[in-house]
N, C-alpha and C positions, 0 to 999 in steps of 0.2 A: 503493360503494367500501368495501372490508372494510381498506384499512392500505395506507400509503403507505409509502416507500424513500428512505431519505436517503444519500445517499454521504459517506463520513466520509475524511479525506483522512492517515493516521500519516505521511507525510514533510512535513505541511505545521505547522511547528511551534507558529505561533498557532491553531490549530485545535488540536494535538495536546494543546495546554496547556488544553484545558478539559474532557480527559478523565483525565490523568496528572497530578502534577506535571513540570514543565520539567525538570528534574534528573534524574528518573526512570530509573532504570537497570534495563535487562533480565537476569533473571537465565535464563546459556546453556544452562544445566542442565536448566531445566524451560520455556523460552522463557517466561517470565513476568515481570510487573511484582511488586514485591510489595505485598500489599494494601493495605498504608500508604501508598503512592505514588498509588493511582486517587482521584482528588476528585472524579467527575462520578457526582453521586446522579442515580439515572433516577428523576426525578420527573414524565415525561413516560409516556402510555399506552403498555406498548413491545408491546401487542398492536395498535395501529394505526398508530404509530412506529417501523418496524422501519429496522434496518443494512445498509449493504453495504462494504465495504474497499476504497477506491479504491486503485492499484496502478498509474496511469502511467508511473510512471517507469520501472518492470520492462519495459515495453513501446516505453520509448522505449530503452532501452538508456542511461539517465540514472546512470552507476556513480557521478557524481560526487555528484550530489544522496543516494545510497543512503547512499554509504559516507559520506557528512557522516553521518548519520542514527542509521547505524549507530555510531559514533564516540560520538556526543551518549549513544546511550542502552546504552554501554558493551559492546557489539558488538566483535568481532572484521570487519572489512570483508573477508570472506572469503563465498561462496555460504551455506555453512551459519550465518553470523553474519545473510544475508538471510533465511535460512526463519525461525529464531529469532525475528527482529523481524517478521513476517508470522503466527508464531503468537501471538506475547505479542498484537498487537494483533486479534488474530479473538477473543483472551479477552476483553480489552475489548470489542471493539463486537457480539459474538456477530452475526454477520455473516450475512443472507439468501446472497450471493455474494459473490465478488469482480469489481471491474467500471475498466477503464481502456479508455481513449480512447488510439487508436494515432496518433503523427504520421504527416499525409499523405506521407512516405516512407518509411511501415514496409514492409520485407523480413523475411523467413523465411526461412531454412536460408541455403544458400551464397550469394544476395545481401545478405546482413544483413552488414556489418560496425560494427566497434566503433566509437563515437562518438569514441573519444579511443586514443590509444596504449597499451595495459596494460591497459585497459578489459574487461568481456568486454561481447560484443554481445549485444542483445534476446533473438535467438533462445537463448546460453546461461542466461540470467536467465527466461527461459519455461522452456525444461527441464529446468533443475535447479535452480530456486529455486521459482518459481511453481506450475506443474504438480502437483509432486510435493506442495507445501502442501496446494492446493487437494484434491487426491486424498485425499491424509491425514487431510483436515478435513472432507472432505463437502462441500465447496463448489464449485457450478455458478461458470462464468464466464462473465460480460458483457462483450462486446469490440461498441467500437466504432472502427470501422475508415475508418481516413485523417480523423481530424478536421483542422481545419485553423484554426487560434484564432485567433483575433483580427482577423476579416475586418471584424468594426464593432466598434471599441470602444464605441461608443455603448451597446452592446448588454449591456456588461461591469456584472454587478451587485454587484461588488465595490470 
């Protein structure tokens, strides 16, 4: 075993808060936190410890979860306010890939519709928020396709 993969989760904000501060605002300009804001010293081996960017909700077509998020860390809730917060946090977790679990009714292209009215749907949040990052950044993407959660809660280690 030469280094395991952790997935680290930016919309989920008790997780988020033990890398930034809570507060933390992104600044649009250079999609970045500023360096004052990150508190998580890697004190962990990050040649055996490495990152990945979990991105669910891009996949679920979740605009409402996004754009709370983007809201929080002073984002425009606009596609380009999503790449912004998808780059600030690949700064932080210098990230192997990005990697999301699609809900067992994810569609692509003309069967995709939006979750909510106003909304855009999964497939516009793949191509033009997601894709275009990942291209940008040099980041492979990890999809896993039609999860379906919560079959045992028993099973739930959170």
């Amino acid at each position: 075993l030469k280094y395991v993969i952790m997935t680290n989760i930016p919309f989920d904000e008790k997780e988020a808060a033990c890398w930034v501060k809570p507060d933390a605002k992104i600044e649009l300009a250079n999609s970045s936190f500023a360096e004052s804001d990150k508190i998580f010293v890697q004190s962990y081996c990050a040649t055996r410890f490495r990152t990945a960017l979990r991105i669910d909700p891009l996949l679920k077509g979740d605009w409402g979860t996004i754009s709370a998020c983007l809201k929080a860390r002073g984002l425009p809730q606009t596609l380009d306010g999503a790449k912004a917060f998808l780059r600030a946090w690949a700064k932080v977790y210098q990230p192997e890939y990005m990697m999301a679990s699609t809900p067992a009714d994810f569609a692509y292209g003309e069967a995709d519709v939006p979750r909510q009215p106003g909304w855009p749907s999964a497939t516009k949040l793949i191509d033009e928020a997601m894709v275009p990052v990942a291209e940008e950044l040099g980041l492979p993407l990890a999809l896993k396709l039609g999860a379906k959660r919560g079959m045992n809660p028993a099973l739930n280690p959170c």
